[in-house]
N, C-alpha and C positions, 0 to 999 in steps of 0.2 A: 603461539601459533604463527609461524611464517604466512607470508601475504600470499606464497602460491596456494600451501595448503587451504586457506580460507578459502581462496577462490577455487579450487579444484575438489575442496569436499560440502561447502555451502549447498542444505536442499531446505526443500518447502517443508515442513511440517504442520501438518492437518490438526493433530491430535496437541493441544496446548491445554495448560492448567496452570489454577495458582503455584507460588507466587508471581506476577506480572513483575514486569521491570521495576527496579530499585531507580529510585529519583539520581543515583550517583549513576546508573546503570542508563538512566534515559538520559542523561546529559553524554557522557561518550556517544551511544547512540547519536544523537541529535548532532554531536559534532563530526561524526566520521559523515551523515546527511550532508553539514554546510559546507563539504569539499566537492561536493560538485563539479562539472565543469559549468562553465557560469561566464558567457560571453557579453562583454560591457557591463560586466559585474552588477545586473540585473535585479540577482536574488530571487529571480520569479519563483520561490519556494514559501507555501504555507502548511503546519500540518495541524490539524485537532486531532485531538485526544479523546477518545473514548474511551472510561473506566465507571464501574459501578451502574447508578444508577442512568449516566451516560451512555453507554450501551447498548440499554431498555429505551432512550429517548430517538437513539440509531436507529433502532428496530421499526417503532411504530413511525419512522419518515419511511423505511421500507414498506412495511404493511401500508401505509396509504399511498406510497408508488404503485402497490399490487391494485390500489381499490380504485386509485384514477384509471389504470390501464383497464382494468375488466372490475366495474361495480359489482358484478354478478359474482365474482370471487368467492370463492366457501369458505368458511371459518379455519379450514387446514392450511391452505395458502396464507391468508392472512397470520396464522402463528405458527407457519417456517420462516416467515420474510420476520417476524417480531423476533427469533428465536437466533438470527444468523449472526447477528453482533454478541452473540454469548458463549460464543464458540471457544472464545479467550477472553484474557483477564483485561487482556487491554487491545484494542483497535486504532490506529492512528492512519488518519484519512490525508494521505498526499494530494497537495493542491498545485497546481501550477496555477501561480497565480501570472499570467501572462498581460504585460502592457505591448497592445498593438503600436504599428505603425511605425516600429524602432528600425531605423536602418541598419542594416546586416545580420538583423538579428529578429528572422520571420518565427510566428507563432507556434512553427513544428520545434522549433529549435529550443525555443524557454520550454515546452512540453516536454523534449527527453531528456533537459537539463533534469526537470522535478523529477522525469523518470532515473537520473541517474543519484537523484538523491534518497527518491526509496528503495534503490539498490545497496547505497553506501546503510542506511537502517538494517538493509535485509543479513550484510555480510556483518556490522558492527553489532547486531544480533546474537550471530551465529559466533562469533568472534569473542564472546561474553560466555557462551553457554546457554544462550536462549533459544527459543524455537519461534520460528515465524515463518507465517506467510502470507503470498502476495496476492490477495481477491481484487475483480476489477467488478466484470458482471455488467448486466444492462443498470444495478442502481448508479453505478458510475458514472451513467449519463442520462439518467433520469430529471426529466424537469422537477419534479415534486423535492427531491435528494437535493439536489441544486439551489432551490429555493432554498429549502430549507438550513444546508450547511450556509446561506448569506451569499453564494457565490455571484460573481459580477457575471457580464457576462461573455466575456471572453477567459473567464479563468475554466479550467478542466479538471477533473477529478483524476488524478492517475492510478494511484489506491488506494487501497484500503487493505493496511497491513496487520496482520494478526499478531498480537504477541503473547509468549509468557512461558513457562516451563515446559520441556520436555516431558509429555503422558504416552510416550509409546517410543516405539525403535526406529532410527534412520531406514529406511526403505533403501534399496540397492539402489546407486544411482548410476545411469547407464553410461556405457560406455562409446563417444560420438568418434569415428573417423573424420580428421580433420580435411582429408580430399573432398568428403561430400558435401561443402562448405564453402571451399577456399576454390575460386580459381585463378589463373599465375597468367598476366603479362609480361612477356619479356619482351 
């Protein structure tokens, strides 16, 4: 697959199923990730892995985000927020791990570094024959989530990407006029 097509037919896919990535499969992954743009060569990028019974440990930091927010919470919220890491076989949680205080190189900036690194996963996904997609969500920035994945605390959650086989059909992916987008100094 040529680099335009990747970029011009790449979509989300909701609907994922075994088998999850192959370890030769997450290592490309991982390396189309460390291309980044990456100013004073930073690295500000960390990702976990969620697999298995990993997954289920995801979940119940979510369900007790739902239980800090609202203790009164019913037994159904509490096991859709346990049930959301099971959606695929594998979840891999983009960190930016950001070090404040670097000259030239402010806190937004290591941020859509990491965000261009779970782009580079999203397209070397797709680029494989995988299916993934990009959840952000309020646990994204949930103190309870945070805590829990050890986060410092200028680091940020960017996502939480889904992976794993294609279980359903590419959805039309629309078509965007480039005028309503771009506008032109001459």
């Amino acid at each position: 697959m040529d680099a335009l097509t990747l970029l011009y037919e790449r979509s989300s896919m909701g609907k994922l199923t075994e088998p999850g990535p192959s370890a030769e499969q997450l290592n490309t992954i991982y390396q189309a990730a460390l291309r980044a743009p990456d100013h004073k060569e930073l690295r500000p990028w960390h990702f976990i892995e969620f697999t298995g019974e990993g997954r289920e440990r995801l979940g119940e930091l979510f369900a007790e985000a739902e239980f800090q927010e609202d203790p009164h919470a019913n037994d159904e919220t509490l096991n859709s927020a346990r049930k959301k890491p099971l959606r695929a076989p594998m979840v891999i949680a983009v960190i930016a791990k950001v070090t404040p205080d670097i000259p030239k190189v402010p806190k937004m900036e290591q941020v859509i570094s990491a965000g261009c690194a779970a782009h580079g996963i999203l397209l070397a996904a797709h680029a494989l024959g995988l299916g993934a997609m990009w959840r952000s969500g309020k646990y994204a920035f949930d103190p309870v989530v945070r805590k829990g994945l050890g986060l410092d605390e200028d680091d940020e959650v960017v996502a939480f990407i889904y992976l794993g086989s294609l279980a359903g059909r590419h959805k039309p992916l629309p078509q965007h006029s480039v005028t309503d987008f771009v506008e032109h100094w001459n």
